[in-house]
C-alpha positions, 0 to 999 in steps of 0.5 A, a space after each residue: 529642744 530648739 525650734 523654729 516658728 513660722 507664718 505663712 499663708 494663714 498658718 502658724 508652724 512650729 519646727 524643730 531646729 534639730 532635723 527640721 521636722 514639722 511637729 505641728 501646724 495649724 491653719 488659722 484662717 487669717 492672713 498673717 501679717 506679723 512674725 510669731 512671738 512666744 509668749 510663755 504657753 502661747 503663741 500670739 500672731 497678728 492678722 490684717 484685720 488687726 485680730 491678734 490669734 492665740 494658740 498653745 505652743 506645745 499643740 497649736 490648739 487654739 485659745 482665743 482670738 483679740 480684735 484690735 484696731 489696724 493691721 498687726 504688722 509687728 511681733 508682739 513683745 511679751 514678759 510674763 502674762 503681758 503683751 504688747 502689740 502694734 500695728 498700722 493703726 498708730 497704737 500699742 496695746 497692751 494686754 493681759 494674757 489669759 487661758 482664754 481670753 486677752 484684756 487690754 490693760 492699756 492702748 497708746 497713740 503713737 504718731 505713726 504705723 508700728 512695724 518692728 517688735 517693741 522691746 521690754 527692758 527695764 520695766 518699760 515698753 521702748 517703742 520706735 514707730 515709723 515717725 521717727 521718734 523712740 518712745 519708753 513706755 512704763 509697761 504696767 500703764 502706758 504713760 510716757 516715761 520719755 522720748 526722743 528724736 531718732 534721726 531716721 526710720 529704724 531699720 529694726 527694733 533694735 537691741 539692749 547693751 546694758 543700760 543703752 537701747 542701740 538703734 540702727 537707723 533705716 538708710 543711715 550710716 552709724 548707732 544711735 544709742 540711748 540711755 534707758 533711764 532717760 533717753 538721753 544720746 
């Protein structure tokens, strides 16, 4: 069944796409900052006061709740029981999913805000923040794989074509694309 998540006023809903019946929500209490991501059972949404919230998909039960530093403004990124979430406090965190509980495995500072969802790809986190620079993370450490000058802002998290990371920049005319081997143009 196909259904579609949303966050409003401290709420996490799931609907079903095919009549667009409710078939749950659940009111965290948080203001939601960030759209929801799906991350195997669970279901991760950011909050203003950089708490990233857990509940179950299949009820909307809660499970656990992360304190991290600044607002949650990006959807996280998840590939097996790993996420990785940014937001205003100029870092991407990655954590360790648990039943009841996160870890965070590793934290990177980046030179700014962190306001569109990073991707997975290749074994590694490609992240591009507001300073204009697109980072590939190895994921399972967090060291720099590489970097490289975009021209603009990126007007989203971009998208995987093959061996290419293609970003539109914000206000800008074009693609940019980068090898995901090196970053090379």
């Amino acid at each position: 069944a196909s259904v579609s998540i949303t966050c409003a006023d401290g709420s996490i809903r799931l609907i079903a796409s095919e009549d667009g019946a409710l078939r749950w929500e659940k009111n965290l209490h948080r203001s939601l900052t960030s759209p929801a991501a799906l991350c195997g059972w669970l279901l991760l949404a950011g909050a203003s006061d950089g708490t990233v919230n857990a509940v179950a998909a299949e009820d909307g039960a809660p499970r656990w709740s992360k304190q991290l530093d600044g607002a949650i403004t990006a959807s996280p990124a998840c590939h097996g029981d790993q996420a990785w979430v940014g937001g205003t406090g100029d870092r991407l965190h990655a954590l360790r999913l648990g039943r009841r509980r996160a870890r965070i495995r590793w934290s990177y500072r980046t030179g700014s805000d962190i306001t569109v969802a990073p991707r997975y790809a290749s074994e590694q986190i490609l992240l591009s923040p507001l300073d204009t620079w697109l980072y590939a993370l190895h994921a399972d450490n967090g060291h720099l794989a590489w970097r490289t000058r975009i021209g603009k802002r990126p007007a989203g998290s971009g998208a995987l074509l093959g061996d290419l990371f293609v970003v539109a920049p914000l206000n800008g005319e074009g693609l940019e694309m980068f090898r995901l081997s090196d970053g090379s143009h």
